[in-house]
PyMOL CGO cylinders between C-alpha atoms (Angstrom):
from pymol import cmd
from pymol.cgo import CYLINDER

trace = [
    CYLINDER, 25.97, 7.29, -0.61, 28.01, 4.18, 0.90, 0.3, 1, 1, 1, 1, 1, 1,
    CYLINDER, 28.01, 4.18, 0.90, 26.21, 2.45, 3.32, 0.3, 1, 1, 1, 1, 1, 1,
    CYLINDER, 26.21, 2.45, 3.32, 28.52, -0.61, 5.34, 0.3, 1, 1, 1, 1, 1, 1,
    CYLINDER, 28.52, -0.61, 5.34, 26.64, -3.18, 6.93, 0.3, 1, 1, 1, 1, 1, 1,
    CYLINDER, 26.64, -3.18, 6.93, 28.00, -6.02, 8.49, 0.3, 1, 1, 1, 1, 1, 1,
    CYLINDER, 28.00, -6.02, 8.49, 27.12, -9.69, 9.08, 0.3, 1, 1, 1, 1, 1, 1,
    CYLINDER, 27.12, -9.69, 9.08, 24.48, -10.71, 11.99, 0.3, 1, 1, 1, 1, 1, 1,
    CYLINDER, 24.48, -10.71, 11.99, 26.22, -14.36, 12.17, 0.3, 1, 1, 1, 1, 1, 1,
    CYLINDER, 26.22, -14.36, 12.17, 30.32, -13.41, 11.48, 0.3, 1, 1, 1, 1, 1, 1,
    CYLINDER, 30.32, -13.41, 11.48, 30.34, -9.80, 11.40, 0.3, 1, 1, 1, 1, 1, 1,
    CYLINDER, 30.34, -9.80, 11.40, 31.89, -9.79, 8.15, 0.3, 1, 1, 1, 1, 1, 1,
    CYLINDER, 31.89, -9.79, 8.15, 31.02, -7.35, 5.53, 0.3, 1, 1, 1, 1, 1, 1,
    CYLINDER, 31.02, -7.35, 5.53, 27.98, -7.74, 3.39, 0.3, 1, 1, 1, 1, 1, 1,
    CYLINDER, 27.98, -7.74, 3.39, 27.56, -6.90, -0.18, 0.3, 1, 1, 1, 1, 1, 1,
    CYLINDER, 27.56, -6.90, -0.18, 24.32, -5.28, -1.74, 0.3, 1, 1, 1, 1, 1, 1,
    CYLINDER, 24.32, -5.28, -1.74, 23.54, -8.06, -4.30, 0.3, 1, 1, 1, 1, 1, 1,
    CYLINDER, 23.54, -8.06, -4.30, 20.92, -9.35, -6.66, 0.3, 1, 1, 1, 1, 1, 1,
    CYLINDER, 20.92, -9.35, -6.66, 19.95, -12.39, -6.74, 0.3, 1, 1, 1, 1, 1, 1,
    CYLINDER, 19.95, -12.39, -6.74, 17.61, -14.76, -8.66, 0.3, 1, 1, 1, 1, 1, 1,
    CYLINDER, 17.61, -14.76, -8.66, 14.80, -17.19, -7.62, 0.3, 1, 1, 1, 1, 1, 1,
    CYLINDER, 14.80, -17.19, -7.62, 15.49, -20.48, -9.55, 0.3, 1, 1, 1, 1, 1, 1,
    CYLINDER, 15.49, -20.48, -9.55, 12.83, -22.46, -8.31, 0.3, 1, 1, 1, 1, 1, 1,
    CYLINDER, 12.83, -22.46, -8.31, 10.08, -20.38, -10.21, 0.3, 1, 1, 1, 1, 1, 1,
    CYLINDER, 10.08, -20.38, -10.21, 9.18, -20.96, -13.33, 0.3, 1, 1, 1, 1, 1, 1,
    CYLINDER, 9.18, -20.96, -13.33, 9.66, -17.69, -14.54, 0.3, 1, 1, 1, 1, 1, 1,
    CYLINDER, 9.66, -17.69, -14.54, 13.08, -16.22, -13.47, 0.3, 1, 1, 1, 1, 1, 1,
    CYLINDER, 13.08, -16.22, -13.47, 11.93, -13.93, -10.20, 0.3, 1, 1, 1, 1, 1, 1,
    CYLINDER, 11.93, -13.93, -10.20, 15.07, -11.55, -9.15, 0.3, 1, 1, 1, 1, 1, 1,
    CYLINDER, 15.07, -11.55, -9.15, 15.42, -10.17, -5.38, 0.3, 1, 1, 1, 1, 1, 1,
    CYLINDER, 15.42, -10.17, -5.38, 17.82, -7.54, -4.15, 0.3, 1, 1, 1, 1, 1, 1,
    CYLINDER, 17.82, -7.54, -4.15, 19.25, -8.47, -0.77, 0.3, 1, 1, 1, 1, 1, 1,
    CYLINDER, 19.25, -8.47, -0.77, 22.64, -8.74, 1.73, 0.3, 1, 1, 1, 1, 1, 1,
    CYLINDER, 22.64, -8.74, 1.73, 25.30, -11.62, 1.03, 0.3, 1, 1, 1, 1, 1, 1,
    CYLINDER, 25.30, -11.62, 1.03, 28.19, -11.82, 3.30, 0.3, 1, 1, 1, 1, 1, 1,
    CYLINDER, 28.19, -11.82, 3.30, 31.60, -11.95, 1.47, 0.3, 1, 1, 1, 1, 1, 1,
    CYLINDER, 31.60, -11.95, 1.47, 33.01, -14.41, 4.22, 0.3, 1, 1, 1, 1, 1, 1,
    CYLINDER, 33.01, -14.41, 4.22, 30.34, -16.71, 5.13, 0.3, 1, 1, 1, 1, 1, 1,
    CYLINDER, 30.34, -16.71, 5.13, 28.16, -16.63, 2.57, 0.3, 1, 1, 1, 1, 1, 1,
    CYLINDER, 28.16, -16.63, 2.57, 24.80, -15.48, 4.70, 0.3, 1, 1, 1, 1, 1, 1,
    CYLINDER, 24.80, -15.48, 4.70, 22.18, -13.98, 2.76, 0.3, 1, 1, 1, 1, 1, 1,
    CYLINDER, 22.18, -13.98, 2.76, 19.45, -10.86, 4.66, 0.3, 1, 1, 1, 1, 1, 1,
    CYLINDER, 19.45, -10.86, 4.66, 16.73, -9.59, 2.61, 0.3, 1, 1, 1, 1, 1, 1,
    CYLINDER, 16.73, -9.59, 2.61, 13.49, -8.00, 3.94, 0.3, 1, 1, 1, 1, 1, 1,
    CYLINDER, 13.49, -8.00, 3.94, 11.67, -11.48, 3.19, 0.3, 1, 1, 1, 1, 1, 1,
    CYLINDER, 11.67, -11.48, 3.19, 14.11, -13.05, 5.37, 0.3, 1, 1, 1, 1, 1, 1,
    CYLINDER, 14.11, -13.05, 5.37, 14.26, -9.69, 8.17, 0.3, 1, 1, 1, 1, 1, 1,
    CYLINDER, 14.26, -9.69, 8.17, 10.44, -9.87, 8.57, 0.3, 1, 1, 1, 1, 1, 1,
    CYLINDER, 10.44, -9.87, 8.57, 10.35, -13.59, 9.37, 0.3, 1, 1, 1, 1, 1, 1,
    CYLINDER, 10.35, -13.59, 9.37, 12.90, -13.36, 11.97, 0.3, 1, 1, 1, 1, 1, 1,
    CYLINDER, 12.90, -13.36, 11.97, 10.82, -10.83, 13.57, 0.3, 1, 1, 1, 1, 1, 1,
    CYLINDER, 10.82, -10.83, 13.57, 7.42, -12.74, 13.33, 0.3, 1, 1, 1, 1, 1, 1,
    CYLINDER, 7.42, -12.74, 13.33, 9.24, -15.95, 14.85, 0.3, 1, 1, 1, 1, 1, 1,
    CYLINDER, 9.24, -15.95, 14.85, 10.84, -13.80, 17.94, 0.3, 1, 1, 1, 1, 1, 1,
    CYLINDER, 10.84, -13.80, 17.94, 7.37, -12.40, 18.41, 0.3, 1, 1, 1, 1, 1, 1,
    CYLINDER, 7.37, -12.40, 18.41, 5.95, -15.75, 18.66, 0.3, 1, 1, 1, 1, 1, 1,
    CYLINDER, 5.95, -15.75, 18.66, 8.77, -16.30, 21.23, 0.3, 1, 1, 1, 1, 1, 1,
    CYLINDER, 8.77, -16.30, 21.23, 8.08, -13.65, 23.48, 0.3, 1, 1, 1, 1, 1, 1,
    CYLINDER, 8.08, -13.65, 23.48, 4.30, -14.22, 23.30, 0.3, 1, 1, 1, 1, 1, 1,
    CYLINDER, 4.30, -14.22, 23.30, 4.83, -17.99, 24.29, 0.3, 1, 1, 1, 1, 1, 1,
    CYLINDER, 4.83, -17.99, 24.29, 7.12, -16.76, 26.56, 0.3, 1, 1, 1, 1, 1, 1,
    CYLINDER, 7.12, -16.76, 26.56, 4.30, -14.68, 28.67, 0.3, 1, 1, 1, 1, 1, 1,
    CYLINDER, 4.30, -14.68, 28.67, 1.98, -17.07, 28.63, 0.3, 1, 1, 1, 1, 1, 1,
    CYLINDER, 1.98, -17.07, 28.63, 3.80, -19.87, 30.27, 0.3, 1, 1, 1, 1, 1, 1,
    CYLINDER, 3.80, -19.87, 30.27, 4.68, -17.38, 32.94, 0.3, 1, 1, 1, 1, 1, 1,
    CYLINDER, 4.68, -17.38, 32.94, 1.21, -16.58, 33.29, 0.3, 1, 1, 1, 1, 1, 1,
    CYLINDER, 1.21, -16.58, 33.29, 0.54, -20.14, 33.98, 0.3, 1, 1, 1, 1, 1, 1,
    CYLINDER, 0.54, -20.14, 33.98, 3.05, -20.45, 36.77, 0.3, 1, 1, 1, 1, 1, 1,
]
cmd.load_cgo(trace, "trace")
């Protein structure tokens, strides 16, 4: 099974990678996105804190319409 996924900042295409944590002390691997053209890297780390910081958005969002 193939599965294509392009890039959310250039719409290139992204390879299935792993990669390696270097700052830990002991080696810590991670499987994630890289885009061949610009280099941007998605994992679920990375999806789940997009999705926390748009939340926070939205909610700051309402309530400085609710204060108007």
């Amino acid at each position: 099974m193939v599965i294509k996924m392009q890039c959310p900042k250039c719409a290139g295409f992204m390879m299935y990678e792993k990669f390696m944590d270097m700052g830990e002390s002991s080696h810590f691997y991670f499987y994630g996105w890289r885009c061949i053209s610009c280099g941007t890297i998605v994992d679920s780390t990375i999806l789940i804190n997009k999705m926390y910081k748009n939340r926070q958005k939205e909610n700051k969002h309402r309530r400085l319409k609710k204060a108007c």
